[in-house]
C-alpha positions in Angstrom: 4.5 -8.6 59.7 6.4 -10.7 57.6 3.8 -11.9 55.8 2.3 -8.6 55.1 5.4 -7.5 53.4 5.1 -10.6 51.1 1.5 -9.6 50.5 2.5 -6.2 49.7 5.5 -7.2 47.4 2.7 -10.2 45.2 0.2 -6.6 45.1 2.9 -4.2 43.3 4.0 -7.2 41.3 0.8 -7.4 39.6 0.4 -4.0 37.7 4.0 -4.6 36.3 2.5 -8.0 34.8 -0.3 -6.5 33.3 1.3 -4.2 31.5 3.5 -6.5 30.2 0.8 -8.6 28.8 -0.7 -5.2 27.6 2.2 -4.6 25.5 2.6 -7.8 24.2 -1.0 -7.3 22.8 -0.2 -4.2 21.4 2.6 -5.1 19.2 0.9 -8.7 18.4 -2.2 -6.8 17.2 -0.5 -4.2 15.3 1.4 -4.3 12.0 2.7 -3.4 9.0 4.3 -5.8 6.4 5.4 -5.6 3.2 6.6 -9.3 1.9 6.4 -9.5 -1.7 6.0 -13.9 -2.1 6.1 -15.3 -5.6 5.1 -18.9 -5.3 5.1 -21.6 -7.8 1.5 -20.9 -9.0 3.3 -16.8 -9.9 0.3 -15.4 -7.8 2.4 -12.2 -6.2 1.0 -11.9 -2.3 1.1 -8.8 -0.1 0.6 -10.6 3.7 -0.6 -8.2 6.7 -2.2 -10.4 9.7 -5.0 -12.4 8.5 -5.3 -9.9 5.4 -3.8 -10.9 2.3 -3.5 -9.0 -1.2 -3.0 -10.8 -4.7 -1.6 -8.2 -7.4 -1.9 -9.1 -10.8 1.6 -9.9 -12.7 1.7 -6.0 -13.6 0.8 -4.9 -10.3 3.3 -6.6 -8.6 5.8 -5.1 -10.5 5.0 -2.3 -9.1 3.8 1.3 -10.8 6.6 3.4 -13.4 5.3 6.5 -15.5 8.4 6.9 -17.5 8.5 9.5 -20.2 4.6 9.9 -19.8 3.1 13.2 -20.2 0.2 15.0 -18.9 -3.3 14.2 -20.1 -7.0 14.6 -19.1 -9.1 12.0 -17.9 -10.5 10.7 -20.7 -7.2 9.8 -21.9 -6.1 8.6 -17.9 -8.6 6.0 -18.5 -7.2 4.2 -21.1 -3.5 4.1 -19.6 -2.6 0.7 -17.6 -5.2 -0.8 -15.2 -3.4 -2.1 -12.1 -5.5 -5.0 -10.6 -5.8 -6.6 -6.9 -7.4 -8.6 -4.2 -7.7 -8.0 -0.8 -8.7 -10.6 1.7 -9.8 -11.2 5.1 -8.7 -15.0 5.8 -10.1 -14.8 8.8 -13.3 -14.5 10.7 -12.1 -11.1 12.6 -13.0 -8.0 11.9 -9.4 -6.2 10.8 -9.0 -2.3 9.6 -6.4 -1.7 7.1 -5.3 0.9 4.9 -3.6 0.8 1.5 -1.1 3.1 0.0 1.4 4.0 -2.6 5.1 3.8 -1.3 8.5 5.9 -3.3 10.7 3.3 -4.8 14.0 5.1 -5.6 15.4 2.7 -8.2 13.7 0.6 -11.2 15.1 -1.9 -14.0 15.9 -1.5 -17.2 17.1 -3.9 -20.0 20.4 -2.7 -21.5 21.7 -3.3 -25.7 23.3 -6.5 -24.5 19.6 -8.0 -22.6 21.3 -7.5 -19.2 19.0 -6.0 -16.5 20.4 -3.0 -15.0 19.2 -1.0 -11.9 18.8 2.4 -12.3 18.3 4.8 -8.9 16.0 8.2 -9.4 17.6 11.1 -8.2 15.1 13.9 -6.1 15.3 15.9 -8.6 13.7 13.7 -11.3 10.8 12.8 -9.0 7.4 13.5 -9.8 5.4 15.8 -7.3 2.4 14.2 -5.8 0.6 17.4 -7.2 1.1 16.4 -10.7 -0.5 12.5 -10.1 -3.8 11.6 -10.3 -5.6 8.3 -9.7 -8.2 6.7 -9.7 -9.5 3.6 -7.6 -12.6 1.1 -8.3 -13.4 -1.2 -6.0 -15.7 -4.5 -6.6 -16.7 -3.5 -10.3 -17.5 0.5 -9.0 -18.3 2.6 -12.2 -15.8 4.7 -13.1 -16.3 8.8 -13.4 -14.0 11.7 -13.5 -15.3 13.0 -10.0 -13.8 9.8 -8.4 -10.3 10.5 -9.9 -8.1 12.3 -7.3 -5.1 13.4 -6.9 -2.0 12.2 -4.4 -1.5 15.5 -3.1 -5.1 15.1 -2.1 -4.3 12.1 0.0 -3.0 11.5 3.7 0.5 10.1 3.6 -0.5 8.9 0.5 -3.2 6.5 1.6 -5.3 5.6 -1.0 -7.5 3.5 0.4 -9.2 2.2 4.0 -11.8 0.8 6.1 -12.7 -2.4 8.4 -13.1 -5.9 6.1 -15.1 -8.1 8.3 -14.3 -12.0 8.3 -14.0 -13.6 5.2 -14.6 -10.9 3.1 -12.8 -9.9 0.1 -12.7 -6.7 -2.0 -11.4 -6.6 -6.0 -10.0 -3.0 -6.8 -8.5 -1.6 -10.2 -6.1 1.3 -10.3 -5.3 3.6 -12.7 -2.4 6.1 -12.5 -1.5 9.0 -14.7 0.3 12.9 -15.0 -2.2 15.1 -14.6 -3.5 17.6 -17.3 -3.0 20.4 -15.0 1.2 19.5 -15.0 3.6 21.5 -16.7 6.1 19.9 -19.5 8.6 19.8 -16.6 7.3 16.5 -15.7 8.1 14.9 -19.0 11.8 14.0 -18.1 10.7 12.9 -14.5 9.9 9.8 -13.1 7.0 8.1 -10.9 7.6 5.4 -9.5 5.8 3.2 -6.4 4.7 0.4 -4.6 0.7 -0.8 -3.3 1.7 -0.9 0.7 -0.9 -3.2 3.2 -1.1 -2.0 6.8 -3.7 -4.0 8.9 -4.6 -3.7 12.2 -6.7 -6.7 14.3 -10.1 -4.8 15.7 
């Protein structure tokens, strides 16, 4: 008898474990990081799991339209080019997506050469609606059908998919006001972030 209770306790013990070690998966294969490392060789990583992103010495700075005004595509295209590199360091198969994040404050240089941090009120943000983008990836020919705009987007994810191992993809971004865009946009501000979430298939 008493050894039947023992065996009964060791049987109930073992779903509890499982789904322990279930959970522990979960969370290991599952994340979302946004480190910004500037090593000694001033190559700016984004690090996700085994995925890695390089931003160019612009990009990392992240993306301001300041003072900018609306203007078709034409003229979209010849506005600044935002370059990066996304990796797969590994040889698993890992879905990610990629995504512009609000930063609420940006630097400025003062008269007297200090830097200054200013914070951007609600009210001089610049709607999604009035944003458009566009995204090349590996040396992609550009076209005004494959300019979009963030409105158009889901929680402003701008690009995703499954990089197998090893594999690396080289994307330039371009980010204007929108010709549609009233000139209440001309004392606004856009400002944001290129945001890696990765996921381990």
């Amino acid at each position: 008898m008493e050894k039947e209770k023992k065996e009964t306790n060791e049987m109930k013990k073992w779903p509890i474990i499982a789904l322990v070690l279930f959970l522990i998966l979960l969370i290991g294969s599952a994340f979302a990081w946004f480190t910004l490392n500037l090593n000694g060789t001033q190559v700016n990583v984004i690090k996700a799991g085994s995925l890695s992103m390089e931003l160019d010495d612009e990009t990392s700075d992240g993306i301001l339209l300041q003072n900018a005004v609306p203007m078709s595509y034409r003229q979209g295209m010849e506005t600044a080019e935002y370059e990066f590199t996304l990796k797969n360091n590994s040889e698993t198969a890992t879905e990610y997506t990629i995504s512009l994040v609000d930063e609420s404050t940006y630097e400025v240089t003062n008269e007297n050469g200090e830097t200054e941090e200013v914070t951007i009120s609600a009210d001089k943000k610049i709607e999604d609606t009035k944003i458009r983008y566009i995204l090349l990836k590996n040396d992609e020919t550009a076209s005004a059908e494959k300019s979009k705009l963030l409105s158009d987007t889901t929680d402003r994810i701008i690009d995703s998919g499954t990089m197998i191992g090893s594999e690396e993809i080289k994307y330039t971004l371009r980010v204007w006001i929108d010709s549609k865009a009233e000139n209440e946009v001309m004392d606004q501000i856009f400002n944001a972030r290129i945001k890696l979430d990765a996921v381990q298939a």
